[in-house]
N, C-alpha and C positions, 0 to 999 in steps of 0.2 A: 488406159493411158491416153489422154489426149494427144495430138497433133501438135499444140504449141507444146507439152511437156516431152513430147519425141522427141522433139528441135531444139530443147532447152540447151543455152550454150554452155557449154564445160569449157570453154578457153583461160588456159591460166591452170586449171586443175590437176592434179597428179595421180593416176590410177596404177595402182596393180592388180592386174589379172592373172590366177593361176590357170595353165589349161591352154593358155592364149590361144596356141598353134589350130584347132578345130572346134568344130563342132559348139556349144554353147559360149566358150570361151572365146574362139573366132567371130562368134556374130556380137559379140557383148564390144571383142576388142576395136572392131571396125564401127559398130554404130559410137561409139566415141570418139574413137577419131573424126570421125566425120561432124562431129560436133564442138571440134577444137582440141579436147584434152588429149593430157602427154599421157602415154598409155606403156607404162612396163610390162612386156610382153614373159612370162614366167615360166618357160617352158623344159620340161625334161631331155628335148631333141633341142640345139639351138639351129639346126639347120632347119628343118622342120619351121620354126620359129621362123629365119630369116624369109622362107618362101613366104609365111603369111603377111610377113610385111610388105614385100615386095609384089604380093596381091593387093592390098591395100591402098597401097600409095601409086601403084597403077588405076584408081580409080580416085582418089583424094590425093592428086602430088601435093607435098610438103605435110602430108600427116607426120605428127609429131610421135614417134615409136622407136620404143628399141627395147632389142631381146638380151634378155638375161636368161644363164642356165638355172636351174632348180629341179629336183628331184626330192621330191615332198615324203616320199618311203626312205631317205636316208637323213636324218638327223644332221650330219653333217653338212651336207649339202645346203637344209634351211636355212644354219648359222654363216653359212660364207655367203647365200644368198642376201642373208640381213642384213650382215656387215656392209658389204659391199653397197645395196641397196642405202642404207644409214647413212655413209660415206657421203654418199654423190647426193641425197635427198633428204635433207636435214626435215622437210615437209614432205608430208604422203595427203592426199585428202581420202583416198578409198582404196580400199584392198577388199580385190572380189573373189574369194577363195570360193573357186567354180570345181578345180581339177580334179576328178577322180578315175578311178579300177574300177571294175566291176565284174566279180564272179570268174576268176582266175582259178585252178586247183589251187590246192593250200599251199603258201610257201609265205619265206620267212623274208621282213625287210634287211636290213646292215646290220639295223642294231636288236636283231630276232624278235621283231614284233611282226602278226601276220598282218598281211600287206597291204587289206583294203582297210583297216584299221589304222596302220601305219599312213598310208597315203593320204587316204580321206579326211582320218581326221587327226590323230598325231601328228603330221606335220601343219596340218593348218593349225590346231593349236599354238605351237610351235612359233609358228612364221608371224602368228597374230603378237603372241607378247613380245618378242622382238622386236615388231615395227610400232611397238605403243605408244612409243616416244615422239617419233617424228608421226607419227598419225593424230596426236592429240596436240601438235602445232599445227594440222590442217585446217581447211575452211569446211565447213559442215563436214566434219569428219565420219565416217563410217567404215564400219566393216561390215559386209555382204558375207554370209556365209550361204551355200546352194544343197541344200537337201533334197527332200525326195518324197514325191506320195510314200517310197518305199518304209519311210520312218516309221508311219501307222503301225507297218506287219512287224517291226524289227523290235530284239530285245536285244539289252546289255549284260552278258555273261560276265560277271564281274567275278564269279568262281572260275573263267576259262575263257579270258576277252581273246586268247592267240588260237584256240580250237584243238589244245594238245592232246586230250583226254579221246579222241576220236569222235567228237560230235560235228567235223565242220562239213557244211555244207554251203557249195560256192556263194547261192544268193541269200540263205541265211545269215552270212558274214556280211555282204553288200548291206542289206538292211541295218543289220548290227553297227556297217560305221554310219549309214544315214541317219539311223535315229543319234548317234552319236553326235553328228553337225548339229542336227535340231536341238538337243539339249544343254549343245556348247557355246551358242548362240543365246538360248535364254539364258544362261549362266550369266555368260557374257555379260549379257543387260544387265541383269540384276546387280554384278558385283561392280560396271562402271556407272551406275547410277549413286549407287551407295556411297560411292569416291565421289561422287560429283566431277568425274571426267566429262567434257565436250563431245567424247567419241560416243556415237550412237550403234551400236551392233541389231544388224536387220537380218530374219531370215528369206530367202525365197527357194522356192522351187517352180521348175518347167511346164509343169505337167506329164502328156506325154509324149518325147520329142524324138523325131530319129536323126542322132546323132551316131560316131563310130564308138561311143562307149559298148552299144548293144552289138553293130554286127561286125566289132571288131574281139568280144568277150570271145576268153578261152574255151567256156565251156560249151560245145555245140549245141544242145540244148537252148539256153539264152539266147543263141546268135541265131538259130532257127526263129525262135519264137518272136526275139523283138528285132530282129535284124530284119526280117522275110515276111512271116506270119500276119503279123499285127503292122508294120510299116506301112499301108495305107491308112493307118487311122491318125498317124503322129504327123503333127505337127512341121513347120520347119523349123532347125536352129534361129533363123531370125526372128521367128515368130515365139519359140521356147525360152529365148532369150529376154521376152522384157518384163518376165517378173524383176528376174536379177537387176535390169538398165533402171525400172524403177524402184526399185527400193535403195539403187546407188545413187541415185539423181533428183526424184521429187521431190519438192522441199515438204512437202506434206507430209513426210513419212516418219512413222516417230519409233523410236528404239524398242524394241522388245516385239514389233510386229513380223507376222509372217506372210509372207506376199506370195501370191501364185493365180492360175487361172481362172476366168470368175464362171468356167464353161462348165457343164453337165460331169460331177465325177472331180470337178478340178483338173481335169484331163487337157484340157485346150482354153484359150479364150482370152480375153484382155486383162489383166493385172492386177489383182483386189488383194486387202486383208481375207486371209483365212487362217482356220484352226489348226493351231498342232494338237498332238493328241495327249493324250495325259500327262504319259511318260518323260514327253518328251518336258512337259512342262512342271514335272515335279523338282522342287525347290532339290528333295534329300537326295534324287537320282543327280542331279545337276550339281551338288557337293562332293559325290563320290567318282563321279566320273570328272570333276575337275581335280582332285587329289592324287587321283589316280596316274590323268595326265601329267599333270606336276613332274611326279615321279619318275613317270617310263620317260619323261623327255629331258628331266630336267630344266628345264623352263619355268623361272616362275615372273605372273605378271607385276610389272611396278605400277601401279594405280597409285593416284596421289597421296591418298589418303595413310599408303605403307612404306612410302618414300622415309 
């Protein structure tokens, strides 16, 4: 990412970020503020939320923010977020579906989907076709969706996406909703291209960053290893954060790409196209796990074409 493209003014622009409150989501929220745009801060704590803001705008007075609740593991919560959201912002130009779990023991969302499924990517599903409308009256409209090197290792149990059978294993499911984003995201592409919708859906991921997702995971294990262990090698949130800021903000950036670090491993580094992995980009997997969605959310998208 260039220096003028850091600085690039967002003023006038309308973002939603899931996650706001820390970590990738906090440094995505504030380098846009600081760049003009109105930034819908999306968070499952709204106090939590209000401190970030009020971190913020102690360093940018008159950033233009405000926190909305959202809990992306309960269905309900997406659609009053929408509503709401709909209501007051007839225009979105970005929604940065950053938020995720990671590696919690098994448990079940509201509406008994397990959780990092539910969270990661059932609610951004979710949250996406609900905002399609006022996203596709935006100005260079996009959806960001935030995956994971982890998407590589990860497969879709489409015989046992909740882990009932006794196969779940904490970071085995994290991987499962990553590659989930990544093939929800080429979906994405594919099916608003085919509409000839304006909105462009981009992926990114961080690399490797130490945020509280890793040493704040349930399972001690993960928290040891990526909280402790390996945390001298990551990154910081602001620096993990500009795949996400560029593929929400460069005008370069064209639909169906995947952005992340251009360092050794993809691990670190400045913000290029790079590979998803098969999987993630097979046409039949990306049908079946968008049907699938449909279903467990009841959501379905209005592309113009199905108007």
């Amino acid at each position: 990412m260039t220096q003028h493209q850091q600085r690039a003014d967002q003023t006038g622009r309308v973002f939603v970020v899931t996650g706001a409150n820390s970590g990738l989501g906090l440094a995505t929220t504030r380098a846009l503020a600081h760049r003009g745009a109105h930034v819908i801060l999306a968070v499952r704590d709204t106090d939590k939320g209000a401190r970030a803001v009020a971190g913020i705008t102690a360093e940018q007075p008159g950033a233009s923010l405000e926190v909305r609740r959202l809990d992306l593991a309960d269905l309900d919560s997406v659609r009053d977020f929408a509503d709401q959201v709909r209501r007051d912002h007839p225009r979105l130009d970005v929604l940065v579906n950053n938020a995720g779990v990671m590696a919690p023991p098994r448990s079940l969302s509201a509406q008994g989907h397990e959780v990092q499924f539910a969270a990661n990517h059932l609610g951004h599903f979710a949250l996406t076709g609900l905002l399609l409308d006022p996203l596709a009256a935006g100005r260079d409209p996009r959806v960001v969706t935030v995956s994971s090197l982890n998407h590589r290792k990860g497969r879709i149990r489409f015989d046992d996406i909740s882990g009932e059978r006794g196969g779940y294993s904490p970071m085995g499911f994290y991987d499962q909703s990553k590659l989930a984003n990544a093939v929800f995201g080429a979906e994405l592409h594919r099916r608003l291209t085919e509409a000839g919708s304006p909105v462009r859906s981009v992926l990114a991921h961080p690399g490797y960053t130490a945020t509280n997702l890793q040493t704040s995971a349930p399972t001690g294990l993960v928290r040891l290893m990526f909280g402790h262990v390996l945390k001298p090698l990551a990154q910081s949130p602001d620096r993990g954060a500009l795949p996400q800021l560029y593929a929400a903000t460069d005008p370069s950036v064209e639909g169906g790409q995947f952005i992340g670090p251009d360092g050794k491993g993809e691990l670190r580094g400045e913000p290029t196209q790079v590979g998803l992995s098969p999987a993630a980009a097979d046409a039949e997997t990306g049908r079946r796990l968008w049907e699938l969605s449909e279903r467990l959310t009841g959501v379905r998208f209005a592309f113009p074409a199905s108007v």
